[in-house]
C-alpha positions in Angstrom: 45.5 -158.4 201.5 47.5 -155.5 201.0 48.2 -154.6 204.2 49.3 -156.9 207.0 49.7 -156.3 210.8 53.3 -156.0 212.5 52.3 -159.6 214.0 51.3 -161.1 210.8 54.6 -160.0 209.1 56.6 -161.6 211.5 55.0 -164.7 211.4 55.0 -164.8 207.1 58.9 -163.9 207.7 59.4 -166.2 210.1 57.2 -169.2 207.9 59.4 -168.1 204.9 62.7 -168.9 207.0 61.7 -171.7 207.9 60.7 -173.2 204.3 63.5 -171.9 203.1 66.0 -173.5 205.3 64.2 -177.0 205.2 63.9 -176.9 201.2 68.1 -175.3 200.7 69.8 -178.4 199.3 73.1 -176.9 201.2 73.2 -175.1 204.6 72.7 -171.1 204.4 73.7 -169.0 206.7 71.1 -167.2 209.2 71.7 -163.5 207.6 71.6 -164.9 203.9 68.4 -166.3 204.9 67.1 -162.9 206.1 68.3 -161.2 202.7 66.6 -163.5 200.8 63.2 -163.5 202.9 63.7 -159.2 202.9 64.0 -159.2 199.0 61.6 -161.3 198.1 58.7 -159.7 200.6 56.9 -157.1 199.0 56.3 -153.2 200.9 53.6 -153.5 203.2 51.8 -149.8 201.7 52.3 -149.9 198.7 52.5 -146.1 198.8 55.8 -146.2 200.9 57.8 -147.8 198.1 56.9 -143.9 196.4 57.1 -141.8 199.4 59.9 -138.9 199.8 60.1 -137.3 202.8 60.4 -134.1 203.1 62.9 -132.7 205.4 63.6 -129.1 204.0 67.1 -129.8 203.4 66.9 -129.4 199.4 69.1 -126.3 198.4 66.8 -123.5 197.0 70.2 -121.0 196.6 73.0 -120.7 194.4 76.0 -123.8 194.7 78.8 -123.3 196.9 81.1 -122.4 194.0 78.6 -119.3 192.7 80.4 -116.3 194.2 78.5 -113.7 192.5 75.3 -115.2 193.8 76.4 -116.0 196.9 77.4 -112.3 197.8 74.3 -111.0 196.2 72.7 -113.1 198.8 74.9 -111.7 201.6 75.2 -108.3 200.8 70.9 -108.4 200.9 71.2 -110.1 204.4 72.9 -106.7 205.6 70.3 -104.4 203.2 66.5 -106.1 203.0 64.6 -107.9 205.3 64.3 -112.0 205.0 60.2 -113.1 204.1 60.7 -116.3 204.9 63.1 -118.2 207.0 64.4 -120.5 203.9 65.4 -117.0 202.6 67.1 -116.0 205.9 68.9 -119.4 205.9 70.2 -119.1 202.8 71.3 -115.6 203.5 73.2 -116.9 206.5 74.9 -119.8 204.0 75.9 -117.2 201.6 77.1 -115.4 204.3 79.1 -117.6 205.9 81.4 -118.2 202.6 82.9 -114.6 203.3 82.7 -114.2 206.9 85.1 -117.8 207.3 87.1 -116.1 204.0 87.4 -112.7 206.3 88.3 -114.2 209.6 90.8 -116.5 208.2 92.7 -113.9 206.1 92.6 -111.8 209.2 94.2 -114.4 211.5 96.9 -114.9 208.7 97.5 -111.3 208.1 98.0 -111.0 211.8 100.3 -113.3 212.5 102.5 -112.0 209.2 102.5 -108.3 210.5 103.1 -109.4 214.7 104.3 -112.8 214.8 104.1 -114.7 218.2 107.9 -114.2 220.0 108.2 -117.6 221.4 111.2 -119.6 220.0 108.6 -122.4 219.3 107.3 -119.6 216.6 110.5 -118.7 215.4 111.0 -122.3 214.5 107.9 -123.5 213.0 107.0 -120.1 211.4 106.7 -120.1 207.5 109.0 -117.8 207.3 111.8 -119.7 208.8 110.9 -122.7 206.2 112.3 -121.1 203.3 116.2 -121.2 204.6 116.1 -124.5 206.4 115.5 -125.8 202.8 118.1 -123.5 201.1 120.2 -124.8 204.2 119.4 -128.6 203.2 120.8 -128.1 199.8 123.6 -125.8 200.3 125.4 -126.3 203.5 124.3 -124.5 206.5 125.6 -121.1 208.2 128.2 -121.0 211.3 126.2 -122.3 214.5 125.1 -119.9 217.1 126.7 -121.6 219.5 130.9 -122.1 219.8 132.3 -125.6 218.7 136.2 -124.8 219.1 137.7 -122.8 222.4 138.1 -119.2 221.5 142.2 -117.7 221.4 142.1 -114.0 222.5 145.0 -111.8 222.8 144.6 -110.3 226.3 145.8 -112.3 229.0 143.3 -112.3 231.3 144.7 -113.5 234.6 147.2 -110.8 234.4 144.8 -108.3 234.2 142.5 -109.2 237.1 146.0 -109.3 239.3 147.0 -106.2 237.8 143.2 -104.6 239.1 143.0 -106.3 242.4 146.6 -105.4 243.2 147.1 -102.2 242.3 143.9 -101.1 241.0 145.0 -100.0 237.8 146.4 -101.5 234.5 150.3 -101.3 233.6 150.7 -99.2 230.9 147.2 -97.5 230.6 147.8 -94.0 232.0 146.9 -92.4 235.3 143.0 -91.5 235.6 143.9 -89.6 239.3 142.5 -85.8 239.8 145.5 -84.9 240.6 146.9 -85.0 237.1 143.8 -82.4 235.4 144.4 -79.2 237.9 
């Protein structure tokens, strides 16, 4: 026959095991067994051995890389109405090339013109990659923050006695009313 029931498949797979082990001149394993009782069965219709299935996933549009087909197919999304809904979903495909292009040159053009202010940012930021490499390969600039203790010429314990003594600085003129009438 050419077609057999589940039952009497399992039980010709099952008889071809078992011939197969007993007649094997060296032990098998149990899967190489199955292979070789799968390869040798043949399809139980033999119209499924030529069957395709159709799942409407075939592409009926222009490839990925077709620009100008691609817009013409979103630009008619926006300007005539779909007949089918394999023409609206391929609308929607073409579509969705530009839309991703659009929203992802927005998000970049708006970080360019208002970067975030967090120091995290400032750090990481693109623009901030370019010296750390020029830094790399030709020394760095003076660090923000102080490595030797600063010399300054005003003595600054003199001054604070000078203020909380007298209330006025040695030397730097008289601020009274007194002196402008």
């Amino acid at each position: 026959g050419g077609s057999r029931s589940p039952s009497g498949s399992l039980k010709f797979f099952v008889c071809h095991l078992q011939s197969a082990a007993l007649t094997a001149k060296r032990a098998m394993s149990l899967l190489a067994a199955a292979a070789r009782g799968v390869a040798r069965r043949p399809p139980a219709v033999p119209a499924m051995a030529i069957a395709k299935r159709g799942l409407g996933e075939t592409t009926v549009g222009p490839p990925l890389g077709d620009l100008a087909g691609n817009w013409k197919l979103a630009v008619e999304f926006f300007t005539k109405s779909p007949i089918s809904y394999k023409e609206f979903r391929q609308r929607c495909v073409s579509l969705r090339i530009f839309v991703f292009a659009g929203v992802c040159s927005g998000c970049t053009l708006s970080l360019f013109l208002d970067p975030p202010k967090s120091s995290y940012w400032v750090r990481m930021s693109p623009s901030y990659c370019l010296p750390t490499i020029r830094d790399a390969f030709f020394g760095s600039r003076p660090p923000i923050f102080l490595t030797d203790k600063v010399e300054r010429a005003t003595d600054v314990p003199d001054v604070v006695k000078q203020l909380v003594t007298t209330r006025r600085l040695a030397g730097a003129g008289s601020d009274s009313e007194d002196d402008e009438h």
